[in-house]
ChimeraX commands (.cxc) that place a marker at each C-alpha (Angstrom):
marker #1 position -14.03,16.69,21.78 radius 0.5
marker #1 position -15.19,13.03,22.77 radius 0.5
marker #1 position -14.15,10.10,20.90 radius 0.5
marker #1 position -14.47,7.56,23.61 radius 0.5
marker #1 position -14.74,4.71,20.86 radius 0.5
marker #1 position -12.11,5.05,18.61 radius 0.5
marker #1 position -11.37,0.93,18.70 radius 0.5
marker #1 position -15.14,0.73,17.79 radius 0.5
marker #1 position -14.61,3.08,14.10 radius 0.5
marker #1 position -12.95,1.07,11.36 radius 0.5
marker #1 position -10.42,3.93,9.80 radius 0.5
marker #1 position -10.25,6.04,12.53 radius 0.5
marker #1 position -7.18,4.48,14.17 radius 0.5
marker #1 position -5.77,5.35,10.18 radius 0.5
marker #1 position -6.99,8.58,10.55 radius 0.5
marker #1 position -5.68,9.46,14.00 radius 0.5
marker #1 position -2.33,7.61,13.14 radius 0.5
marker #1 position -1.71,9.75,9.47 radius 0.5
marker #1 position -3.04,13.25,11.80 radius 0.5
marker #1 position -0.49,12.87,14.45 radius 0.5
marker #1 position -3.79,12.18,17.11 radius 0.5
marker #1 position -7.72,12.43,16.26 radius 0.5
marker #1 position -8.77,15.56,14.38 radius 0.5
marker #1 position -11.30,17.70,15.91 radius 0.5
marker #1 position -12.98,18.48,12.79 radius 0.5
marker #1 position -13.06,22.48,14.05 radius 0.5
marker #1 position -14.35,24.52,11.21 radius 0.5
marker #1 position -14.25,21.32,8.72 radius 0.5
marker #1 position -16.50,21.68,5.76 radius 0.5
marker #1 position -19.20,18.80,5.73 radius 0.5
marker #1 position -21.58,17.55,3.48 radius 0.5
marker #1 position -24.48,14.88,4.61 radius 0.5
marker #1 position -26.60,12.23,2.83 radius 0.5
marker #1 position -29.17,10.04,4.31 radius 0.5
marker #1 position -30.84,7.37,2.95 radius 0.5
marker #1 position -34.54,5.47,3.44 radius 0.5
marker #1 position -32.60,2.09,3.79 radius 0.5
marker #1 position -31.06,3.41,6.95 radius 0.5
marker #1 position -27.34,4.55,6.05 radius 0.5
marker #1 position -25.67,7.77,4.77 radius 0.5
marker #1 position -22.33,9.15,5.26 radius 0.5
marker #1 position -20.95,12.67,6.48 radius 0.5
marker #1 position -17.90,13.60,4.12 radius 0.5
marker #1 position -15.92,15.99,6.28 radius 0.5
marker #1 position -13.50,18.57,4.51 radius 0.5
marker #1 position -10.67,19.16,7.39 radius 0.5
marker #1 position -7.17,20.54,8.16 radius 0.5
marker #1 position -4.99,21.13,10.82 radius 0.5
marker #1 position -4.74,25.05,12.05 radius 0.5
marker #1 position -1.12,26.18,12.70 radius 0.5
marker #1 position -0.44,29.44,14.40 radius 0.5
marker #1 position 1.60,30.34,11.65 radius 0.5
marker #1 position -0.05,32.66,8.93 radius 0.5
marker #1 position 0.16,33.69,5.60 radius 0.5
marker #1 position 0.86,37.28,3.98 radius 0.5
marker #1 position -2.38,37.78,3.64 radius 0.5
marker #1 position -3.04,37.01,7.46 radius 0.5
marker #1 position -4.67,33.63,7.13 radius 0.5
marker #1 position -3.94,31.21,9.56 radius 0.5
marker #1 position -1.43,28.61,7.51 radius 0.5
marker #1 position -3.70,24.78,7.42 radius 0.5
marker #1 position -1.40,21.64,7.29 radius 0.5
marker #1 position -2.37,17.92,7.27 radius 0.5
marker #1 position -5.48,18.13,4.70 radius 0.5
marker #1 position -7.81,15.22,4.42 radius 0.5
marker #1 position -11.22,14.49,2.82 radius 0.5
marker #1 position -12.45,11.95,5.44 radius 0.5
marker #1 position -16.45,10.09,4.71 radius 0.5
marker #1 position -17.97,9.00,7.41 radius 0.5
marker #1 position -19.94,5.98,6.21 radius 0.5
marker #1 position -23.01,5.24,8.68 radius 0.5
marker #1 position -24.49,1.92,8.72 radius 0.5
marker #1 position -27.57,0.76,9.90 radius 0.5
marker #1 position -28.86,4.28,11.26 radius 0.5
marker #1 position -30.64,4.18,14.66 radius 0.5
marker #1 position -32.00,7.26,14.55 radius 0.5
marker #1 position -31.14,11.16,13.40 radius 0.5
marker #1 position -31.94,14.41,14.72 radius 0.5
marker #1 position -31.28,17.89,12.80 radius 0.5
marker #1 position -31.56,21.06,13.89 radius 0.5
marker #1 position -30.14,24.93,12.80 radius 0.5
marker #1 position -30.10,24.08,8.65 radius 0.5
marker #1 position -29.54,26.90,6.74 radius 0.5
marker #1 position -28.66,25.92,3.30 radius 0.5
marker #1 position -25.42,25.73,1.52 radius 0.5
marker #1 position -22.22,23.80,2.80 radius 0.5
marker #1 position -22.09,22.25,6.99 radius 0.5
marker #1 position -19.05,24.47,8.80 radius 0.5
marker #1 position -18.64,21.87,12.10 radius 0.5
marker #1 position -17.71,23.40,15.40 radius 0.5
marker #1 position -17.47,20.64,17.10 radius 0.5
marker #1 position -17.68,16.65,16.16 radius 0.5
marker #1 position -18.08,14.01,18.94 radius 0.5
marker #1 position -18.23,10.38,18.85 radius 0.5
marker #1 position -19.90,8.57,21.70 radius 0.5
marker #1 position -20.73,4.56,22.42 radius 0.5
marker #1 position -24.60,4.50,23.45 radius 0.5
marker #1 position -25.98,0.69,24.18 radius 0.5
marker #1 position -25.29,-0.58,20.90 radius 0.5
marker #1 position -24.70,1.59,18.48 radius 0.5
marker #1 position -21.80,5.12,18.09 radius 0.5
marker #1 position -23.64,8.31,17.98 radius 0.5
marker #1 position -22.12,11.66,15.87 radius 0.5
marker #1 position -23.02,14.35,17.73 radius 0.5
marker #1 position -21.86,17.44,15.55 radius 0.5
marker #1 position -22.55,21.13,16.25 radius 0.5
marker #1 position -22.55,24.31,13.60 radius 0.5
marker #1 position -20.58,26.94,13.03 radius 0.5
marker #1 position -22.95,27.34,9.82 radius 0.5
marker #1 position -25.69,24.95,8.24 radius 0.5
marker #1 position -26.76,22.21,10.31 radius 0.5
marker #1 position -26.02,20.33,13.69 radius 0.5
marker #1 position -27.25,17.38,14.91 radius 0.5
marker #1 position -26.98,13.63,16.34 radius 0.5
marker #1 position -27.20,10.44,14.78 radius 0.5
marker #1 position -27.16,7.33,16.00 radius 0.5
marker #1 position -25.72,4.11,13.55 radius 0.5
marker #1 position -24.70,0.86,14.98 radius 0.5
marker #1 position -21.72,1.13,12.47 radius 0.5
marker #1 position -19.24,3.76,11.11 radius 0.5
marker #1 position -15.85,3.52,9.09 radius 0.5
marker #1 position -14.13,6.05,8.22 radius 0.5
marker #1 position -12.45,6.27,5.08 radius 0.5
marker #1 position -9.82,9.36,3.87 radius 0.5
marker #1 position -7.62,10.54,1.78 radius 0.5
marker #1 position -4.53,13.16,2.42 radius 0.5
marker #1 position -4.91,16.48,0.06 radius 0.5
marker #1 position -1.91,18.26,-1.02 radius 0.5
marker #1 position -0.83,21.19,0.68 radius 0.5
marker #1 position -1.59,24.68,-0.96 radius 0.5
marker #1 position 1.40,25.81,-2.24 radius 0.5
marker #1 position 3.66,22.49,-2.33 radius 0.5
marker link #1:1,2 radius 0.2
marker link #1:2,3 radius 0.2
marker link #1:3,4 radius 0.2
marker link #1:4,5 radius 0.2
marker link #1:5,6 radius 0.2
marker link #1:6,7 radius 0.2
marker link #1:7,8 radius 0.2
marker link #1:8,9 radius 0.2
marker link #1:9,10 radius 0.2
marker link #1:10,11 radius 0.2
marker link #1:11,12 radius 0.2
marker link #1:12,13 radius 0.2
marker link #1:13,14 radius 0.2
marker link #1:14,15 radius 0.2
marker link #1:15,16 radius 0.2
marker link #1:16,17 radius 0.2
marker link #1:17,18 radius 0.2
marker link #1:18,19 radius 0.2
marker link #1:19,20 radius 0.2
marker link #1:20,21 radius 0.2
marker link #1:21,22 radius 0.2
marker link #1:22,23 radius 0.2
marker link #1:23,24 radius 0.2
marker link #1:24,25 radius 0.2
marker link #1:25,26 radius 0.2
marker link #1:26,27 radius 0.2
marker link #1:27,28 radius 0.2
marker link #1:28,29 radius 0.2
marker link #1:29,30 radius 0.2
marker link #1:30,31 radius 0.2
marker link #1:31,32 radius 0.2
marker link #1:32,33 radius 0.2
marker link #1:33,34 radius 0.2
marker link #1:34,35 radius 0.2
marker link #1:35,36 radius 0.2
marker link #1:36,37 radius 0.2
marker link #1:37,38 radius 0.2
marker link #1:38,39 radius 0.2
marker link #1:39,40 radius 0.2
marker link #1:40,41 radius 0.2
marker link #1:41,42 radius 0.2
marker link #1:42,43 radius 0.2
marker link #1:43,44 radius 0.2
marker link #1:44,45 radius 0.2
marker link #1:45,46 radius 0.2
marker link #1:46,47 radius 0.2
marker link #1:47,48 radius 0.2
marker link #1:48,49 radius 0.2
marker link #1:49,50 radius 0.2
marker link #1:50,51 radius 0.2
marker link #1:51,52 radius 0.2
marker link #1:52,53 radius 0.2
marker link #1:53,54 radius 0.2
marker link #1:54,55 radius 0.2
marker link #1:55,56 radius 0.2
marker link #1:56,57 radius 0.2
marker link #1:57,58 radius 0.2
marker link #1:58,59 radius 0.2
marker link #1:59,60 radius 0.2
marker link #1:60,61 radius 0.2
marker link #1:61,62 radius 0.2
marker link #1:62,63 radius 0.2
marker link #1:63,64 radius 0.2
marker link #1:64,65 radius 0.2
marker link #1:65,66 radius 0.2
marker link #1:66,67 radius 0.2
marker link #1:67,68 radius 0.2
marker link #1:68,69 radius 0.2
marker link #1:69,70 radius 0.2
marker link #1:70,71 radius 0.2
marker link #1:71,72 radius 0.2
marker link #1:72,73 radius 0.2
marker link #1:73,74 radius 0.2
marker link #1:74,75 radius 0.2
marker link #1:75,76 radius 0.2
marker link #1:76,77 radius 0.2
marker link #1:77,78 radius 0.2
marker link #1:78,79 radius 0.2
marker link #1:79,80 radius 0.2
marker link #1:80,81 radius 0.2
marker link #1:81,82 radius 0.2
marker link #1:82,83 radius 0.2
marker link #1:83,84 radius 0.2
marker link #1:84,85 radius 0.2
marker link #1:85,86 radius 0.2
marker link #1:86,87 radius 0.2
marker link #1:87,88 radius 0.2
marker link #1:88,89 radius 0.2
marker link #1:89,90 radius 0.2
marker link #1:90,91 radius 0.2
marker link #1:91,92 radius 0.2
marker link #1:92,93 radius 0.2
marker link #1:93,94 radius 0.2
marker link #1:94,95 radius 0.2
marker link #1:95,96 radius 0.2
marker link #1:96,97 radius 0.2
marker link #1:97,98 radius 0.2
marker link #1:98,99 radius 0.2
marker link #1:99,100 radius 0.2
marker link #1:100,101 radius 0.2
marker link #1:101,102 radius 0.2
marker link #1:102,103 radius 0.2
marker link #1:103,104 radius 0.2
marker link #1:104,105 radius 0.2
marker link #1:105,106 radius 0.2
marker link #1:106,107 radius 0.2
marker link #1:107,108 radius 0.2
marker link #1:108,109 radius 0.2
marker link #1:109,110 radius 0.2
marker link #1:110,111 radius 0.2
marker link #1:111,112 radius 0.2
marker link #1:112,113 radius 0.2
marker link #1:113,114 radius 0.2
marker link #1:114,115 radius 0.2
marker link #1:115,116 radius 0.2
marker link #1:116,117 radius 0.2
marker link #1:117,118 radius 0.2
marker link #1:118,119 radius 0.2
marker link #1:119,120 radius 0.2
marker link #1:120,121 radius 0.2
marker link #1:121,122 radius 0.2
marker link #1:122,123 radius 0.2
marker link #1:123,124 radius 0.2
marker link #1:124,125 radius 0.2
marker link #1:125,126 radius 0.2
marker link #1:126,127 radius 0.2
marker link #1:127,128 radius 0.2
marker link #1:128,129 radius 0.2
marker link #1:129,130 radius 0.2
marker link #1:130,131 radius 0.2
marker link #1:131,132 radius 0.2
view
């Protein structure tokens, strides 16, 4: 994971603060809306992985969030690998180019790709814990 502009992403020090670190967004659930005016926002369904597990073998998740990615003034977007139904990320990475962050998210299902904004905040919000 890169995320060499943390100090650059309003939220994200909130994020990484409430996580215990920056999450990886490993096998998060995503959702992705672009508009013509040149902004859109990646909402980003994540948890953290223990290597505890349930009695029905599941790996036990901790530290659920909802977490939108709200990109301003888009630069420019390229999408490959969509297959329809909900985005399973591999892999999220957050790089300063010039002037503007680029996402640069690969698939374990539905769609990967880069985009390019010259702003993003992140905004979340903690989900209760299955169970408790």
């Amino acid at each position: 994971m890169t995320i060499d502009c943390v100090d650059e992403i309003q939220g994200a020090a909130e994020l990484s603060d409430w996580f215990g670190g920056f999450p990886s967004f490993h096998d998060a659930y995503a959702q992705l809306q672009l508009t013509g005016e040149g902004t859109g926002w990646l909402k980003v369904r994540g948890a953290r992985m223990t290597d505890r597990v349930d009695e029905s073998g599941y790996f036990v998740l901790e530290k659920r969030f909802v977490a939108t990615l709200f990109l301003d003034e888009i630069k420019s977007v390229s999408l490959s690998d969509f297959m329809p139904g909900e985005i399973i990320i591999g892999q999220l990475d957050f790089r300063k180019i010039d002037d503007a962050i680029e996402v640069d998210f690969d698939t374990a299902y539905g769609l990967a790709g880069v985009i390019s904004a010259r702003r993003i905040r992140i905004e979340f919000t903690a989900m209760p814990t299955e169970g408790g």
